[in-house]
N, C-alpha and C positions, 0 to 999 in steps of 0.2 A: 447418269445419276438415278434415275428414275430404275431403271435394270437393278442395278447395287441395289436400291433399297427395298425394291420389291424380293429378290434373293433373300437378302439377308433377315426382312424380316418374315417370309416364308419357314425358314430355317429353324428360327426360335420357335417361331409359332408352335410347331412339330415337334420341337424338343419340349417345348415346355407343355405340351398337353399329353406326353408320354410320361414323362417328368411327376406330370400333376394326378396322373392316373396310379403310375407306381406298377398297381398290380403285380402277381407274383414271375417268379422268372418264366422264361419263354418255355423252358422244357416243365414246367406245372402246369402252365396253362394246358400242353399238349395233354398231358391227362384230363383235365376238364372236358376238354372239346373231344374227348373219343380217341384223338388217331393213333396210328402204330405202334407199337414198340421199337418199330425201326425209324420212322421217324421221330419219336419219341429221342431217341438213341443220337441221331443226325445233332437235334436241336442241340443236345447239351456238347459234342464234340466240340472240337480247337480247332476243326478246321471248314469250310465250305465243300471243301474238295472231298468231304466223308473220309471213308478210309481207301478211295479209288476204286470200288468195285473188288474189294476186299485183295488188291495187290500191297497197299501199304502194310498192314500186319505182318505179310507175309515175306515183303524187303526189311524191316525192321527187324524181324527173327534172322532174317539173314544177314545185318549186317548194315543194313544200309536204311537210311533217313535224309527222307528230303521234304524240307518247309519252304513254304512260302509266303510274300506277304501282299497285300498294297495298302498305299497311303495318300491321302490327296488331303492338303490345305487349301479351303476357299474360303479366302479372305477380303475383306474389302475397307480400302476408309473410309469411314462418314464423313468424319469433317478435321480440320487441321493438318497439316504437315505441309506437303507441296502442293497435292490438288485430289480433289475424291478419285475413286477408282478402285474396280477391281482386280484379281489376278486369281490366277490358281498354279500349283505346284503341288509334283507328285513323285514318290518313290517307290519302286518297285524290288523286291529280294525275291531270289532264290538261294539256299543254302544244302550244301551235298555234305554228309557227314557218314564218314564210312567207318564200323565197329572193326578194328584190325584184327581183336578176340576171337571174333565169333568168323572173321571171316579168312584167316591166317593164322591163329594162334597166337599171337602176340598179345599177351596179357596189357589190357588199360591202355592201347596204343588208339588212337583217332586221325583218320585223316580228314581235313576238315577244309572246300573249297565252297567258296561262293560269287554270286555276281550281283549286282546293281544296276538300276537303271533311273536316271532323273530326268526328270522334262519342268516346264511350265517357268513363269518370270517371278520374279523379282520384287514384290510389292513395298517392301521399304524403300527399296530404289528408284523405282519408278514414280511412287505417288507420297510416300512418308518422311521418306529425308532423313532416319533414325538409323543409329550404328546397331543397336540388336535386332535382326534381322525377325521382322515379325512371321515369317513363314518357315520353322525349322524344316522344310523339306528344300528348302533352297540353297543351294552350294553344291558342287561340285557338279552340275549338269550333265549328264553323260551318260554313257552306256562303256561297262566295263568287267572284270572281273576284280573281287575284293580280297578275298581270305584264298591263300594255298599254302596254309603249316600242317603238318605234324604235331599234335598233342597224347603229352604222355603222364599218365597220372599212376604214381608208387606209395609205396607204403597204408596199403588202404587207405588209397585216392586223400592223404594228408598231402601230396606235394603235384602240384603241376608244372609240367613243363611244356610251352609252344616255342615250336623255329618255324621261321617262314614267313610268308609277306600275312602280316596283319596288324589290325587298327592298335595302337598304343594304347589309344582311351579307351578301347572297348574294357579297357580292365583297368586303366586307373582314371581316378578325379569322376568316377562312372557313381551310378544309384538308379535302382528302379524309380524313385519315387522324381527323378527328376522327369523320366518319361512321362508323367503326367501334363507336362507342357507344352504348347504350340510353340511360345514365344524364342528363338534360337541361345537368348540370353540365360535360358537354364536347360531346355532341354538337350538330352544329350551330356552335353557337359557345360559346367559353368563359362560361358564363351568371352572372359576376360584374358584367360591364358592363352589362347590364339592369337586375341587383340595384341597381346603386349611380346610375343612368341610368336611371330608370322609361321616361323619354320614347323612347330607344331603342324600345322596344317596341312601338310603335309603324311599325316598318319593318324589320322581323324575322319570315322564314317565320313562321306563314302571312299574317302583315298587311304589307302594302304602303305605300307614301306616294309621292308625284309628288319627281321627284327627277332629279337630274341625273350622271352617271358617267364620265368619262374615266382611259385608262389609255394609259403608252406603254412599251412593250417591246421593245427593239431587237432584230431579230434575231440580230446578230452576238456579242454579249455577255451575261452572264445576268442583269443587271440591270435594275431594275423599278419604276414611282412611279406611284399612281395616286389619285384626288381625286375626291372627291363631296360634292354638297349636297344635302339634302333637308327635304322643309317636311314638318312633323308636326304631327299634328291627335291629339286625345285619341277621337275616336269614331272612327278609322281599323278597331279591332276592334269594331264594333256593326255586324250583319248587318245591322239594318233602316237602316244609313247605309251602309257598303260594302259590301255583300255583293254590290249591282250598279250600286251609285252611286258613279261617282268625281268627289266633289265637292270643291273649291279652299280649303274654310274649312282655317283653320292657328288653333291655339288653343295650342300648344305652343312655339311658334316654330320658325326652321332647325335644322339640325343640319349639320355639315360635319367631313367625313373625312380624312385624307390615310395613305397608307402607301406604304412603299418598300422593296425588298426585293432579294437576291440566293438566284438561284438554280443554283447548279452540278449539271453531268448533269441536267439539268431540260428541257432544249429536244429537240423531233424531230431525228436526227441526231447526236447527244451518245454518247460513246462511254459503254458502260453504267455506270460509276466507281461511285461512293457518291453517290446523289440528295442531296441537301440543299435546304433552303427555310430563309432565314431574313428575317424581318419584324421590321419597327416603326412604328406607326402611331400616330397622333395624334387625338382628337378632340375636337368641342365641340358641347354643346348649348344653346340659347338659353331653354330654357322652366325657366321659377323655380320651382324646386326649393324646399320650404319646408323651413329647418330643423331638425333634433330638436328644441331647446327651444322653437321656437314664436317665436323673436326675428325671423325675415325672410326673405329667399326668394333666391335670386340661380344664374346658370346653373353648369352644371357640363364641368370637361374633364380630360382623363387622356392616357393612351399605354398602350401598351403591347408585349409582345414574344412574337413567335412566331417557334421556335426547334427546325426537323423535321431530323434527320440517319438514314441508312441508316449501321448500323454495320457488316454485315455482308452479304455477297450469295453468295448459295450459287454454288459456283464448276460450269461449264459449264453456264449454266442454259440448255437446249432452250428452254423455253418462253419467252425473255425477250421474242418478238416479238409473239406472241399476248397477252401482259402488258400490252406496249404501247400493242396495237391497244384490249385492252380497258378501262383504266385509266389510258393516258396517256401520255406519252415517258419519266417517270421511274419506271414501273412493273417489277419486279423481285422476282422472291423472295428472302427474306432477314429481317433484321430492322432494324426503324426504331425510333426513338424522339424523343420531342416534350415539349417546354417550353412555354408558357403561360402567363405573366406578365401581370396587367391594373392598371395602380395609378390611380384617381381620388383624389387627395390631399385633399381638402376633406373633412375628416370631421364636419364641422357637416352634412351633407348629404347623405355619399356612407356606405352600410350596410356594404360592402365597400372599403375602402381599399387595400388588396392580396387579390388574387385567383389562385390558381394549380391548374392543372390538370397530368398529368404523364404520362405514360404509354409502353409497348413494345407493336408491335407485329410478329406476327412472319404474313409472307405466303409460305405454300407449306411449312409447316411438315412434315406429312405429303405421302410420297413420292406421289407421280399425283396429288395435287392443290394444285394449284400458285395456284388461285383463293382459298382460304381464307384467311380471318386468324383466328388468337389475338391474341388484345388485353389486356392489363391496363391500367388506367386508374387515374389517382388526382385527387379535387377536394379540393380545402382553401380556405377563407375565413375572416378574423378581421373579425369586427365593430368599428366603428369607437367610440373613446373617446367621442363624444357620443352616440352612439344608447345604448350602455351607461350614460352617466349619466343620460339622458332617462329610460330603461327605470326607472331606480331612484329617482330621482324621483318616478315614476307611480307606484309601490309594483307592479309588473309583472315577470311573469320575465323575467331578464336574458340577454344573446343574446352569446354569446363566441364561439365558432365550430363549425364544423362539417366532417366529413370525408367523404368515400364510397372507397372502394374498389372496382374492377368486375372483373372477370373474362368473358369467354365469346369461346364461337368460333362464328367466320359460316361456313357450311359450305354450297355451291353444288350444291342437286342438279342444278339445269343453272345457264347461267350467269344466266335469269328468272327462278330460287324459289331463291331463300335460305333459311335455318333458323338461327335464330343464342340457342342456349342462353345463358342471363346468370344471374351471379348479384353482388348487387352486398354489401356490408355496411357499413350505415349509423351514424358513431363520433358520438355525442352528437345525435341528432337533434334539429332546431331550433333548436340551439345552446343553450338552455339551462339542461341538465342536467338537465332534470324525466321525461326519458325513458330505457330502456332501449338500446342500440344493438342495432338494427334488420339482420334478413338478409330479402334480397329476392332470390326464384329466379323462371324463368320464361325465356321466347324472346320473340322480334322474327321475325316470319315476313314478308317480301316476292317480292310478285311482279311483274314488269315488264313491262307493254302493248305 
């Protein structure tokens, strides 16, 4: 215990006297203090790695881009759930994207592979007792390869198309702004459709599935509809079957997506307004789901709604181009806020029958840094009437719901190393009342290839 709380509150310390200083970004200061242009140059990059001794410019004109990442959650309980303790867990990318344009002539064609690596445990599990897994770099532990499609973009880049093994959610039920989160209950994706949809999981960072993706987006207007199939196999996360084998058995059966969406001040070009994103998506799975009571099996389907609004935008904002350049077209400082609705109706089946996530975040919060987010976040889930009667049937604790609350801010020493203090507290862990409610402190450190 004594370890944990000296960490953790090292941690803060650090953050919050960087925090409290503010000061302007790292590549201003480098004018201050004299040094180079070239390293001037280094600071403000996207990557650590520079430009490699100037070979990446020069694979990029030719065709070829390779990123990388790392990430480590260190986290720890202070007090409630099963017992204090800390952990750490971490994910590693590499991503190979190859311009077919520039390097075959094949107009808008990409080929696009990558791989993964996770390590480290478990801290809901070993010390918390909570179904949202408070370490989102935890799951699929392994070392593998992720993405091998083909993407093909027509009609000036209004329509996409990928074939090949990749993540279903990387493109739907997705949002930058949920990447704001440690907590696995929203980052990524809202993690009730997993809960209630095992088989999902199956094609959700860091596992893959062969799968098929279109989307068409006009450019003239800011609406959006886009459809995917994918076949799911139940050993899709077992290294010694994918980790470099992508093999065609489906034991799960398809799965097939559709969402459609509007988005205003969202496109390159859009005058800066209030960003907004609003979704609703549909989907289904084919693989028989076995009942709570044990009476029969049959697939499962839902919808759901996601719902991002910019309420505020700091007025003359300088930097909104730099925002842009770096986050998007609808990138801006200010404050956002997002809704998250997931409902699988079938509660003979589905653990989560309503599912919601919630949250503010605010970008550029503090003066000269305009890269930062403060986040609050909130997950909440009710377990479903038959899994609760199953439960008590079995003579077994019984699972009603459960809550998190998150706090922290991601603070950009450049714009490749992140520092992002969390602290999240966890309301009835496991949902079955047999626990104390749970605080979890600790940061999210990344740094980008």
């Amino acid at each position: 215990m004594p370890k944990i709380t000296s960490f953790l509150a090292s941690t803060f310390l650090l953050v919050a006297v960087m925090v409290s200083y503010g000061g302007p970004p790292v590549a201003e200061r480098a004018v201050d203090t004299g040094e180079s242009d070239k390293w001037r140059k280094y600071l403000r990059g996207n990557s650590i790695a520079g430009d490699w001794f100037g070979c990446r410019p020069v694979a990029a004109e030719n065709g070829v881009t390779l990123t990388g990442y790392f990430t480590a959650d260190l986290l720890g309980n202070v007090t409630g759930g099963k017992s204090t303790g800390f952990e750490a867990a971490s994910s590693s990318g590499l991503q190979l994207v190859l311009d077919m344009e520039k390097m075959a002539g094949l107009n808008g064609t990409e080929i696009v592979s990558s791989m993964i690596w996770r390590a480290g445990n478990n801290l809901s599990d070993l010390h918390v007792g909570n179904l949202n897994t408070v370490a989102q770099l935890y799951g699929g532990q392994n070392l593998r390869l992720y993405e091998l499609m083909v993407r093909q973009k027509l009609w000036d880049d209004q329509v996409t198309i990928q074939l090949g093994r990749q993540g279903a959610f990387d493109t739907f039920f997705a949002s930058l702004i949920h990447q704001n989160y440690v907590n696995n209950g929203i980052c990524g994706n809202p993690k009730g459709i997993f809960f209630s949809v095992p088989a999902f999981g199956q094609t959700v960072y860091p596992t893959s599935s062969w799968g098929a993706f279109v989307r068409y987006a006009p450019q003239d207007c800011p609406w959006y509809i886009q459809a995917g199939a994918y076949l799911l196999d139940s050993e899709n996360g077992v290294n010694r079957v994918a980790g470099t084998n992508f093999e065609f058995d489906v034991d799960l059966g398809p799965a097939v997506l559709v969402q459609g969406g509007y988005t205003p001040h969202g496109k390159q070009g859009d005058d800066p307004g209030l960003q907004g994103k609003y979704s609703l998506g549909l989907f289904y799975s084919g693989d028989n789901q076995a009942e709570f009571d044990g009476s029969g099996t049959s697939g499962n389907a839902g919808g759901y709604v996601m719902l991002e609004q910019m309420l505020w935008r700091e007025p003359g904002d300088a930097n909104l181009q730099k925002l842009r350049n770096h986050w998007g077209p609808g990138a801006q400082e200010g404050l956002s806020a997002f809704l998250n609705v997931v409902v699988t109706p079938n509660e003979e089946i589905s653990m989560f029958p309503v599912y919601i996530t919630s949250g503010l975040v605010y970008q550029g919060l503090i003066p000269c840094r305009p890269d930062d987010f403060l986040s609050f976040g909130v997950v909440w889930g009710t377990i479903s009437e038959d899994r609760r009667h199953s439960q008590m049937a079995a003579n077994v604790p019984v699972e009603t719901d459960e809550t998190v609350l998150e706090l922290n801010y991601r603070y950009f020493v450049t714009p490749f190393f992140s520092i992002q203090p969390d602290l999240q507290y966890i309301i009835n862990p496991g949902g079955t009342n047999l626990l104390d409610d749970a605080l979890v402190l600790g940061a999210q450190v990344t740094v980008n290839f």
